[in-house]
N, C-alpha and C positions, 0 to 999 in steps of 0.2 A: 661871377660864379660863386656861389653859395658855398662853403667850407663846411659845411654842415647836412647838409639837406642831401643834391646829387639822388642817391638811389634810394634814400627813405623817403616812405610812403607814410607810414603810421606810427611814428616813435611813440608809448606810452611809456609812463612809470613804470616799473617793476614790483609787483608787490604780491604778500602767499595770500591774499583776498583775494586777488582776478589770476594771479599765476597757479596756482598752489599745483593743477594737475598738467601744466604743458612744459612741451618738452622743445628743445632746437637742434632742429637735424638741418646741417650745413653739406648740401652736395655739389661742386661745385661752385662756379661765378655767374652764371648766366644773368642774376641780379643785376651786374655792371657791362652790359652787352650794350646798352646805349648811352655810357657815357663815355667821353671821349679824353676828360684829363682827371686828376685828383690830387689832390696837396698832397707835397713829402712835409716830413721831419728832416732838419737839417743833417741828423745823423744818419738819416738813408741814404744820404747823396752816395757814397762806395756804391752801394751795393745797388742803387736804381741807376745812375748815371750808364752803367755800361748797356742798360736795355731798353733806357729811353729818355726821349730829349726832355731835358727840364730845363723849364725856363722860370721867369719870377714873374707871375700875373702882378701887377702893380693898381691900384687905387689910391684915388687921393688921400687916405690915412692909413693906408697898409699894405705890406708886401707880400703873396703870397708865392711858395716855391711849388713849382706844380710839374706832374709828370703827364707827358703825354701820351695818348694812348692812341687815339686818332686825329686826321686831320681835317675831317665832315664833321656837323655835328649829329650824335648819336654815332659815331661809328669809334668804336674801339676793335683794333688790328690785334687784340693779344687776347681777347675771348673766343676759344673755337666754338665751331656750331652745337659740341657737346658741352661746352659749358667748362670746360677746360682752361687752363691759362696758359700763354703761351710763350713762357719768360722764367727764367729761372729764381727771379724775385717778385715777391706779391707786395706793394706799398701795405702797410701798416694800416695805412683809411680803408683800403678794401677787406683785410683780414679781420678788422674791428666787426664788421657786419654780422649780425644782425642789432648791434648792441652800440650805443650811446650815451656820452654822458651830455647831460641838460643842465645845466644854469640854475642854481636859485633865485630869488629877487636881488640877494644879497650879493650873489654876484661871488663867493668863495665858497660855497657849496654846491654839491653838484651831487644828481639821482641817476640812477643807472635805468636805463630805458631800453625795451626793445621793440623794433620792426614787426607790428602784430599781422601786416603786409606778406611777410616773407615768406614765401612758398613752403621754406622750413619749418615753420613756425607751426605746431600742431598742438594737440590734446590726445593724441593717440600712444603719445609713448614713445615715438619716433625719436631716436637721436639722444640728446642727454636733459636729464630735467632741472628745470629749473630749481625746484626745492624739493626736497625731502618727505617721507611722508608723515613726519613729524613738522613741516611747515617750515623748516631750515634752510638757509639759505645753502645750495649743493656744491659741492666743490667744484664742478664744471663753473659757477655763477664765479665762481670764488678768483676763480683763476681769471674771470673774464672783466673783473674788477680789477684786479691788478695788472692785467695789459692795458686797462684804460685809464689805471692811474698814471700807468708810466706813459704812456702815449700821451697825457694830458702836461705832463712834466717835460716832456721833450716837443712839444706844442708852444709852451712860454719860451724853451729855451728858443726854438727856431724866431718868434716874434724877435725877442731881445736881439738873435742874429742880422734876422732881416732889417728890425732897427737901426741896425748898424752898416747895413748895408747902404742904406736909404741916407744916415746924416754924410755917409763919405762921399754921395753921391756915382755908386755903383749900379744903382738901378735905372737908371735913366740912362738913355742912348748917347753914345760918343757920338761925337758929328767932326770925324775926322778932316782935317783944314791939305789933307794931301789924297792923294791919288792910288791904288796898288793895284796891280798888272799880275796876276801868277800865271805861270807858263808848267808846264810837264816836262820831264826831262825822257827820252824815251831811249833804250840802245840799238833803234835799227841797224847801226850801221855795225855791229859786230854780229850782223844773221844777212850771210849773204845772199842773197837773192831775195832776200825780203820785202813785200812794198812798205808803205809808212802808212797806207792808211786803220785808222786803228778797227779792232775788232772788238767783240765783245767779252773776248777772252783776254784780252792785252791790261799790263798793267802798267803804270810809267813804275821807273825803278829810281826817281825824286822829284820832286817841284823846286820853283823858282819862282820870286818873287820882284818884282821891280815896283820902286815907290819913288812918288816926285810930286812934284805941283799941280802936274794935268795931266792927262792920260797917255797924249802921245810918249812923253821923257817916260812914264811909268811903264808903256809898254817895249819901250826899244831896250829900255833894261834888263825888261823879261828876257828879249829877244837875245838880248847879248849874252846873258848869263846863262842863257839853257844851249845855248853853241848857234845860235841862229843869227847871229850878225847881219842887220839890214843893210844892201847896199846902198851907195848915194850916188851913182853914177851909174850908167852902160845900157843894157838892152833885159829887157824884159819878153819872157817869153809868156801870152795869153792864151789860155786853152780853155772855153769857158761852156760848160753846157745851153743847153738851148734858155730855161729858164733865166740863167745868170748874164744868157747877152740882153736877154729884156732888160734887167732890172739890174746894169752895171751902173748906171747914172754917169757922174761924171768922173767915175775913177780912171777913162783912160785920158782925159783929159788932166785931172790931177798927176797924173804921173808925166805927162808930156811936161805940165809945168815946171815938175821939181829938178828936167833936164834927161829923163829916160826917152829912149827908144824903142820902139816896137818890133819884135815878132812874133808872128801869129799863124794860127791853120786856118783854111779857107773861109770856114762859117765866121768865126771871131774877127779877123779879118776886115772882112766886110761889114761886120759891126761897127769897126771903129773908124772905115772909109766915110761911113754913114756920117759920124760925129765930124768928121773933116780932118782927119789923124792922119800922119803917114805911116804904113804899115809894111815889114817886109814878110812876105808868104813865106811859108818853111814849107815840106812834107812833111806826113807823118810818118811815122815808123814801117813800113814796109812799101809804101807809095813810091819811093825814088832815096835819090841821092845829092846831095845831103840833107838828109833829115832831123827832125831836131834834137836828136842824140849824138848825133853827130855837131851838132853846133855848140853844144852842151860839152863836150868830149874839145872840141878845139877852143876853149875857154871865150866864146861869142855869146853867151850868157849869162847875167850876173842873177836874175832872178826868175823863178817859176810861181806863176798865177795860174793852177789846173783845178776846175772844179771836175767834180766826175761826172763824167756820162752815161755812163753805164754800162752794159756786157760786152755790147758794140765794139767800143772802147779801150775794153779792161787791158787788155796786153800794150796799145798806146802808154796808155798813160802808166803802168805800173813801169815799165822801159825808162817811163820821162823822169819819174818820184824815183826810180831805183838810182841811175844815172846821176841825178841833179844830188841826191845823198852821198854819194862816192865823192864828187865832189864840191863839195861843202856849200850849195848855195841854198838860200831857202827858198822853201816851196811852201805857197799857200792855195790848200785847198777847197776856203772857200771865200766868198766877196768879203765880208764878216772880216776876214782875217788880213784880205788885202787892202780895205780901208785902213783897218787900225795900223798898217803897215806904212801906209801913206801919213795918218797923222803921225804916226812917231815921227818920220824922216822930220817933215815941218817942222815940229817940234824940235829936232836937234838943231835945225837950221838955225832956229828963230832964237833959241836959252842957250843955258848951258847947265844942264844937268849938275842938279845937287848933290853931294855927298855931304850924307849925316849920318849918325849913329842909330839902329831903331830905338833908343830910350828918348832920343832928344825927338824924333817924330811922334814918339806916347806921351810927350811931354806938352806938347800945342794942341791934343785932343781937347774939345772941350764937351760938356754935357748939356745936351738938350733939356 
């Protein structure tokens, strides 16, 4: 990406020869409608960090801090269709526009230029003029030299910054030698009647995080820590949508191995008769007695695998997740979550989970 270029089209010198009668009326951004990021100043980071991602474009001889605007290219999310910006801060690169400083040969002098391109850019009077009508440089020019002197000052400073970024080796990606698991911590269980599947309005009220060597230990960590304790013994209750009896693969067989037991509703069932499993049938919730809230309730379940089914359904399964929350056993609803569920246990089987400090695991980071 160009640090220069981006949305000029015609940068010339500034001079009362070719200037002497035009003016720059700046209305709006729509200028920057298609482009998607632009360098900060290390001292914007306050004030741009909160309204968008910056990250550090990197080249082989320099690091540049850049904010981003979009995530296509030509699409920037903070220009409206009026030309408007949609962000309570405007980068410093954008506000420069129409105007530019250019390079001597020498390389420490620099000419003030502007975008003869820019839709603002007129000889009618429009806006504020450039010079005097005595051929003087105008205090609008005046002021706009001294934002680009300091923009050009806080330009070296960010290099020197980023320079420094680059010898400590910050800029380059960590290639972490462990694992990490975050899990949500959610408080269904003080809203009674509540189901646990989340909505669109639901917030978790903290995260958890579990780290180790490989993912299983990293994820039973989660597991532990957000109150979801994996069992390693007893009966397993399978309630699996149509899609997810396709496409369980061999997790009921993975769990046969690890020493569980199966029950299951009719359809799931017979899925796992299929694979050569032994499975005991339950009912469902208003089919008979005992059903599997009731099996739940006489402590003959240690774990729920419910993916959802849909409306059909909906009172089954929220009965099943409300129940199996009251008491404490985990419910996973979906394959996704009963695999990593399975590799944890392996995992605990096979290691024995590390305790370390997070400074000693930032400490075995290395830099790609």
């Amino acid at each position: 990406m160009s640090t220069q270029l981006l949305f000029y089209a015609s940068a010339v010198p500034v001079n009362s020869a070719r200037h002497a009668d035009c003016s720059v009326e700046v209305k709006g951004y729509a200028f920057c409608r298609n482009v998607n990021s632009v360098p900060l100043m290390a001292v914007e980071f306050p004030m741009a960090a909160p309204e968008y991602p910056v990250v550090f474009a990197t080249s082989e001889d320099a690091v540049t801090p850049v904010a981003i605007l979009g995530m296509r290219d030509k699409e920037n999310l903070f220009v409206s269709e009026e030309g408007t910006w949609q962000a309570k801060y405007v980068p410093a690169f954008v506000r420069r526009y129409p105007f530019v400083f250019s390079a001597q040969d020498d390389g420490k002098s620099f000419v003030l230029c502007v975008d003869e391109d820019f839709s603002g850019f007129n000889r009618e009077g429009r806006g504020q003029r450039l010079f005097t009508d005595d051929k003087k440089v105008s205090p609008y020019v005046d002021n706009v030299l001294k934002f680009l002197q300091e923009f050009r000052n806080q330009f070296m400073r960010t290099q020197t910054f980023c320079k420094k970024l680059k010898e400590l080796g910050l800029t380059e990606d960590p290639v972490p030698t462990y694992t990490s698991a975050k899990e949500v911590v959610l408080p269904f269980i003080k809203f009674r009647g509540v189901d646990i599947l989340l909505g669109p309005e639901m917030r978790s009220t903290g995260e958890v995080m579990g780290i180790d060597r490989n993912m299983g230990l990293a994820f039973a960590k989660s597991q532990i820590a957000a109150g979801n304790r994996l069992p390693s013994e007893g009966t397993v209750f399978l309630s699996l949508n149509k899609r997810d009896k396709e496409n369980m693969g061999t997790l009921g067989q993975d769990l046969q191995d690890l020493g569980f037991k199966f029950l299951a509703t009719d359809g799931t069932a017979a899925r796992l008769r299929e694979q050569g499993l032994d499975v005991e049938v339950v009912y469902k919730v208003g089919e008979g007695r005992p059903n599997v809230v009731d099996k739940i309730i006489n402590g003959e379940v240690a774990w729920i695998i419910n993916t959802p089914m849909g409306a059909a359904s909906k009172y089954d399964e929220r009965a099943i997740r409300r129940t199996a929350l009251e008491h404490g056993l985990p419910t996973m609803p979906t394959l996704a979550a009963a695999r990593a569920g399975v590799q944890a246990l392996r995992a605990i089987r096979d290691n024995t989970p590390a305790v370390m400090a997070l400074q000693d695991y930032h400490a075995t980071l290395k830099r790609g």
